[in-house]
N, C-alpha and C positions, 0 to 999 in steps of 0.2 A: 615514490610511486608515479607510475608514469599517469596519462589523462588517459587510459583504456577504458574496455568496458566495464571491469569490477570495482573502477573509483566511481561513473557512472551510477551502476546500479548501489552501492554504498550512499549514493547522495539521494537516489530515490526513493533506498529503504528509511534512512533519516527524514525524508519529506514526508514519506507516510507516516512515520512514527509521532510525528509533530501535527500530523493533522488525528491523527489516533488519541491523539492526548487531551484533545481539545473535546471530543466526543469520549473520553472515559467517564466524564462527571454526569453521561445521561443514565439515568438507573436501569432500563430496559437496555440488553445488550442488544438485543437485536434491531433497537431501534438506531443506537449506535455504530453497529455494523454498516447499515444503511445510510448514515450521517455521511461517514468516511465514502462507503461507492459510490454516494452521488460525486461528492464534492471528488474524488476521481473523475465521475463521468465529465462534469461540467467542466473543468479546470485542468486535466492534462490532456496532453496531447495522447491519441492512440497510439502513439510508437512512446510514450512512456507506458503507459497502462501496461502494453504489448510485453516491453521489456519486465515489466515489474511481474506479472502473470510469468511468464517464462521461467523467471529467478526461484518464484516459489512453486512448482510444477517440478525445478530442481532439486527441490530439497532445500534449497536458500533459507539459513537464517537471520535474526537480527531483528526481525519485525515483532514487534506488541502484538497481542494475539486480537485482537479488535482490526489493528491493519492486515494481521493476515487472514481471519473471516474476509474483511471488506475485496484485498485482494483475488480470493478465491470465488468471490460471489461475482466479480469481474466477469467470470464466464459461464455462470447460469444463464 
């Protein structure tokens, strides 16, 4: 596979999912949900957020359902 964009976005959705993981052991999902948007806000770049928001707008799977709340609350 070449360095395109769907190795990209495959490395993003793995980033989220790892930070998803880390916020599954909080018992409130929605405080959860919110663990993950921040630590997006703070710590990526807006042309990752951008791409990762786009992916799941797609249809995009592969994400824990916690990073994809977190992602889709991206653009509330």
């Amino acid at each position: 596979m070449s360095s395109d964009g769907s190795e990209r976005i495959a490395r993003l959705v793995e980033m989220a999912n790892d930070i998803a993981a880390y916020f599954e052991a909080e018992s409130d999902q929605a405080v959860g949900v919110e663990g993950v948007r921040q630590h997006l806000v703070r710590f990526w770049e807006p042309g990752m957020r951008r791409k990762l928001l786009r992916y799941v707008r797609d249809g995009g799977g592969g994400l824990k359902p916690l990073a994809h709340a977190a992602v889709e609350a991206l653009d509330a």
